[in-house]
KOLRO-479315 format. One record per residue (C-alpha): residue number from 1; residue in three letters; x, y, z. Coordinates in Angstrom, 2 decimals. Example, Ala and Ser with C-alpha at 12.3 -4.5 7.8 and 13.67 -1.06 7.14 Angstrom:
2
<pt><k>1</k><r>ALA</r><px>12.30</px><py>-4.50</py><pz>7.80</pz></pt>
<pt><k>2</k><r>SER</r><px>13.67</px><py>-1.06</py><pz>7.14</pz></pt>
END
This chain:
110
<pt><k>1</k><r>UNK</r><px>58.21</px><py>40.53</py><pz>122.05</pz></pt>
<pt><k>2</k><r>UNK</r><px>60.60</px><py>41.03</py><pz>119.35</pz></pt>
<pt><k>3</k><r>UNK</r><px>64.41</px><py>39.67</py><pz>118.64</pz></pt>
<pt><k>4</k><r>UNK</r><px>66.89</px><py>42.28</py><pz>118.40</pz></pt>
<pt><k>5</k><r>UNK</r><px>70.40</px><py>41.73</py><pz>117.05</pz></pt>
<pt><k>6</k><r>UNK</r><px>73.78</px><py>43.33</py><pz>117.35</pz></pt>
<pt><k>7</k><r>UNK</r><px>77.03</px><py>42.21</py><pz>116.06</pz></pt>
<pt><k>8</k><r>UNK</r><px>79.68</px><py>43.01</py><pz>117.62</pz></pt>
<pt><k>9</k><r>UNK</r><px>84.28</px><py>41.79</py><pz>117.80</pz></pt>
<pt><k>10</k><r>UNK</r><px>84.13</px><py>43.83</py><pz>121.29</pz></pt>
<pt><k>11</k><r>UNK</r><px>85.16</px><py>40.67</py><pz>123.38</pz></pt>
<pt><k>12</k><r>UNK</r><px>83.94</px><py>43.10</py><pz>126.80</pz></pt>
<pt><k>13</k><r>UNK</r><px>80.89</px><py>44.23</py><pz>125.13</pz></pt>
<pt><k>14</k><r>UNK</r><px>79.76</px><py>41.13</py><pz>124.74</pz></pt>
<pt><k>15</k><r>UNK</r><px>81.13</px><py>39.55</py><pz>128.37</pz></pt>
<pt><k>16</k><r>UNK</r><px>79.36</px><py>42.57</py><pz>129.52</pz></pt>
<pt><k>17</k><r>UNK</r><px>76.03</px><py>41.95</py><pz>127.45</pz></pt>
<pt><k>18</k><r>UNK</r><px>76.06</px><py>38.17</py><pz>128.86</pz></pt>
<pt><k>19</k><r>UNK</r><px>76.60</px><py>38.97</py><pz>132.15</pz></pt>
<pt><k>20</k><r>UNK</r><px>74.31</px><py>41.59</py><pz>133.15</pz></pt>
<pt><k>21</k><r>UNK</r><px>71.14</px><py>40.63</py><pz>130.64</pz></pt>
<pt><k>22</k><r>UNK</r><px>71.86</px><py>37.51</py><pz>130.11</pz></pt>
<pt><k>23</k><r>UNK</r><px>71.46</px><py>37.76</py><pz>126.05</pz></pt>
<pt><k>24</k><r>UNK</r><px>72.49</px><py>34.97</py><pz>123.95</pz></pt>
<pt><k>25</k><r>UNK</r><px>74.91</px><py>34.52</py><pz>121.53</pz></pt>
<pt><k>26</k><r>UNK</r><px>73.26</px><py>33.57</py><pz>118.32</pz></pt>
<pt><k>27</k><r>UNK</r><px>76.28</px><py>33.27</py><pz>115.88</pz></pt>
<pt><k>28</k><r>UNK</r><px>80.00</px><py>33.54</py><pz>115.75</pz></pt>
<pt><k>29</k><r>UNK</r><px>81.74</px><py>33.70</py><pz>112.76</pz></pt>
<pt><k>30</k><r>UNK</r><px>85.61</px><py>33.67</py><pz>112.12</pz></pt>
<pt><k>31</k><r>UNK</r><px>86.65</px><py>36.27</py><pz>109.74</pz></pt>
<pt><k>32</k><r>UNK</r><px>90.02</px><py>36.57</py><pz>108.10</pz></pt>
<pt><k>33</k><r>UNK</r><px>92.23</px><py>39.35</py><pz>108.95</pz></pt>
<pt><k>34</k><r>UNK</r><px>95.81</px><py>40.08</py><pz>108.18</pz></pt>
<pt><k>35</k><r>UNK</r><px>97.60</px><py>37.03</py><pz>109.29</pz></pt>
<pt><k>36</k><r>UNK</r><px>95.12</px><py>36.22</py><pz>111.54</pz></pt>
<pt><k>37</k><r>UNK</r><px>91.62</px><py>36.06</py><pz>112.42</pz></pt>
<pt><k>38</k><r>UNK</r><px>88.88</px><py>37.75</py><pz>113.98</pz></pt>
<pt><k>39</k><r>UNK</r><px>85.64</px><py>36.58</py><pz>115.29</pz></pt>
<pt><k>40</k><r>UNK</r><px>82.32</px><py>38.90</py><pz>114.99</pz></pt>
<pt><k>41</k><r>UNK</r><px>79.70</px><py>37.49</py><pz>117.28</pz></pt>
<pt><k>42</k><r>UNK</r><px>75.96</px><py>37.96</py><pz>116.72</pz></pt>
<pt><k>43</k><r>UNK</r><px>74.34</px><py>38.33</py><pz>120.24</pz></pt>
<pt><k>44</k><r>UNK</r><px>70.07</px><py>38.24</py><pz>120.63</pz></pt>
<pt><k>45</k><r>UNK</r><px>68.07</px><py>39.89</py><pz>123.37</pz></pt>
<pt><k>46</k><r>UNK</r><px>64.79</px><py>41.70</py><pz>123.65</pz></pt>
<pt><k>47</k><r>UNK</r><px>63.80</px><py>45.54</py><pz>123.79</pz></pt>
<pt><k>48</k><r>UNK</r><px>66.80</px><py>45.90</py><pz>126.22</pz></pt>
<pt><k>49</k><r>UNK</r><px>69.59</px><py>45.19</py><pz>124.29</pz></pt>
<pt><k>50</k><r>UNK</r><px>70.16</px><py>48.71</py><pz>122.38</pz></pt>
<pt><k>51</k><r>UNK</r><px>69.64</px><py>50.36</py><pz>125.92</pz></pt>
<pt><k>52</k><r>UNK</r><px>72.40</px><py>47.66</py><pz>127.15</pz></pt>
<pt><k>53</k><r>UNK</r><px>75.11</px><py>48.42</py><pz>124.44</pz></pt>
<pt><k>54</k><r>UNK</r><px>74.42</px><py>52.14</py><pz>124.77</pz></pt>
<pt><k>55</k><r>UNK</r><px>75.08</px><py>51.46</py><pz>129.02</pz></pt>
<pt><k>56</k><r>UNK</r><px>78.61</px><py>49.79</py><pz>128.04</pz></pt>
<pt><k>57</k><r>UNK</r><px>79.49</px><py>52.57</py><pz>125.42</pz></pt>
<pt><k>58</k><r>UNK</r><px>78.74</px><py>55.38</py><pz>127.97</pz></pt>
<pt><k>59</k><r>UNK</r><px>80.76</px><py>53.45</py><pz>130.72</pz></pt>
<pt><k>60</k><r>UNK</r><px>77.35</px><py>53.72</py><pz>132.45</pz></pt>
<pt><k>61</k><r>UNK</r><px>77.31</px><py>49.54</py><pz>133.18</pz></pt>
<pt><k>62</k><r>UNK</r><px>78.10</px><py>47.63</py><pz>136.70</pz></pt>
<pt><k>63</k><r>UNK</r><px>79.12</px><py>44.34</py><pz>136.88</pz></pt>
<pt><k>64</k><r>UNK</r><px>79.85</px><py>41.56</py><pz>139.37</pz></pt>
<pt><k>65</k><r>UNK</r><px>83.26</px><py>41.06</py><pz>138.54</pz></pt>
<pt><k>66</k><r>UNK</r><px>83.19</px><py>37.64</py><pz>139.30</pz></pt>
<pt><k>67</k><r>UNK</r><px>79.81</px><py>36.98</py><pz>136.86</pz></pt>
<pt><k>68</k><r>UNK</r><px>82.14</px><py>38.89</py><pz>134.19</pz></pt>
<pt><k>69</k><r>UNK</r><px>84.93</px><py>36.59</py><pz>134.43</pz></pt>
<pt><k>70</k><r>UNK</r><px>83.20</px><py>33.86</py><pz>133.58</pz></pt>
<pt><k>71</k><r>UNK</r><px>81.28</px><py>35.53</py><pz>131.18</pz></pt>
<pt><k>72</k><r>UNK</r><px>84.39</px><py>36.39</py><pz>129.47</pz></pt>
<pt><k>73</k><r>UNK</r><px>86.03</px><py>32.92</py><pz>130.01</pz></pt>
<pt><k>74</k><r>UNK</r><px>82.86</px><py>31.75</py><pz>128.34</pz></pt>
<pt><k>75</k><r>UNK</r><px>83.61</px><py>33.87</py><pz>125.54</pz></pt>
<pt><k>76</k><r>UNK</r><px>87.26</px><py>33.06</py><pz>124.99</pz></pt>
<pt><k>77</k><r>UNK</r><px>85.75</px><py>29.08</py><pz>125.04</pz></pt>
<pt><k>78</k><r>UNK</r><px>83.17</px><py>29.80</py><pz>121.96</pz></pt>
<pt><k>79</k><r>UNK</r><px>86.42</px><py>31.96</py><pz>120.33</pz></pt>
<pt><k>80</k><r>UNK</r><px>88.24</px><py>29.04</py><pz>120.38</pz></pt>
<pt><k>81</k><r>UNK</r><px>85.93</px><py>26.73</py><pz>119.27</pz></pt>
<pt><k>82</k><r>UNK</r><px>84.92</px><py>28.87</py><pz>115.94</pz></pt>
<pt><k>83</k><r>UNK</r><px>88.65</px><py>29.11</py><pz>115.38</pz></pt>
<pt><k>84</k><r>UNK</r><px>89.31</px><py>25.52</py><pz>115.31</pz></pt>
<pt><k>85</k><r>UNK</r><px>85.85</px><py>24.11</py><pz>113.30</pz></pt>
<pt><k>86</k><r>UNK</r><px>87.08</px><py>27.48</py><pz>110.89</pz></pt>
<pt><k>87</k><r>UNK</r><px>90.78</px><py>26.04</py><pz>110.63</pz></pt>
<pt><k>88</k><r>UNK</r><px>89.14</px><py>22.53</py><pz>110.05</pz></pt>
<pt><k>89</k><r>UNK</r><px>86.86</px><py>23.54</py><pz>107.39</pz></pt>
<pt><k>90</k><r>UNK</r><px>89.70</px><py>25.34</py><pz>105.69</pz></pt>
<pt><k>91</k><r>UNK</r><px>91.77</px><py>22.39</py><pz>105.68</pz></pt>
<pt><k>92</k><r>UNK</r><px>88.89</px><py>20.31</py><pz>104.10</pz></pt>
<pt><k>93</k><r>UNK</r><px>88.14</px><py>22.78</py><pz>101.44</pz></pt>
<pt><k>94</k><r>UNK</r><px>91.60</px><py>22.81</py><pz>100.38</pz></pt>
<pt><k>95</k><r>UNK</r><px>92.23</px><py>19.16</py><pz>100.24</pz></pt>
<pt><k>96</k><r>UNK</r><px>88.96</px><py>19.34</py><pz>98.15</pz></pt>
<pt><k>97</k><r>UNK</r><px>89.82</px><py>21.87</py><pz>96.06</pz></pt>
<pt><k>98</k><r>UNK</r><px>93.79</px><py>19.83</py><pz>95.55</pz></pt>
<pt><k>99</k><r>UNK</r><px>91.95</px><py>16.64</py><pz>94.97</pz></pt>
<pt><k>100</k><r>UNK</r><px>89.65</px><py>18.01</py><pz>92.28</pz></pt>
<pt><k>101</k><r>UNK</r><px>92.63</px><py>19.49</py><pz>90.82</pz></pt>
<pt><k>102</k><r>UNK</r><px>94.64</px><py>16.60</py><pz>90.28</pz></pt>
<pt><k>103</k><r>UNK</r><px>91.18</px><py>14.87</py><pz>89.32</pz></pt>
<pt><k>104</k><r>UNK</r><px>90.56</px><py>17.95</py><pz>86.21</pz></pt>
<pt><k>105</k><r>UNK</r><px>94.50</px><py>17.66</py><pz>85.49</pz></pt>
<pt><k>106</k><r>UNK</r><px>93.99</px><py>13.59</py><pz>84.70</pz></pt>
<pt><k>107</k><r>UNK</r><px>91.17</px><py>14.82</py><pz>82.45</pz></pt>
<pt><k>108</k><r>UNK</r><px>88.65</px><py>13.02</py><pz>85.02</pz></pt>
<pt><k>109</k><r>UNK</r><px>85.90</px><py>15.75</py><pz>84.01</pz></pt>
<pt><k>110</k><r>UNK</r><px>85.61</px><py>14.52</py><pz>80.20</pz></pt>
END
């Protein structure tokens, strides 16, 4: 059986994707946008998952609405959680980056 892949910032697609096959999400990365952020998850599945996203694109997919709500709440959770570790890596990098500065400006590199 082979992995397939799609990425996807469609937070229903991918409530939809967990909910009625039961793929996984691989990845989710934070990406910078405007004055804000956006997150762009990676989900995995088998042979199914093209046929899946095709179902939600042609408004062709049923769900329990009650498996979709948490599937979505589940969602917002990992949303939040890339946000913050990406807001804390941010703030580390540019301490780093200020500390090295003042480090280079005291001629600490020679």
């Amino acid at each position: 059986m082979n992995t397939h892949f799609i990425t996807t910032t469609d937070l229903f697609e991918i409530a939809y994707l967990l909910t009625v096959y039961n793929f996984s999400v691989e990845n989710v990365q934070v990406i910078p946008q405007n004055k804000g952020e956006i997150c762009q998850f990676t989900i995995t599945g088998d042979e199914r998952l093209t046929k899946a996203q095709l179902e939600y694109f042609n408004n062709e997919g049923m769900v329990k609405v009650l498996d979709f709500r948490r599937s979505l709440h589940k969602v917002n959770t990992l949303i939040g959680m890339a946000k913050k570790n990406y807001k804390q890596e941010l703030k580390a990098s540019k301490q780093s980056d200020h500390l090295q500065s003042k480090w280079s400006d005291k001629g600490g590199n020679q």
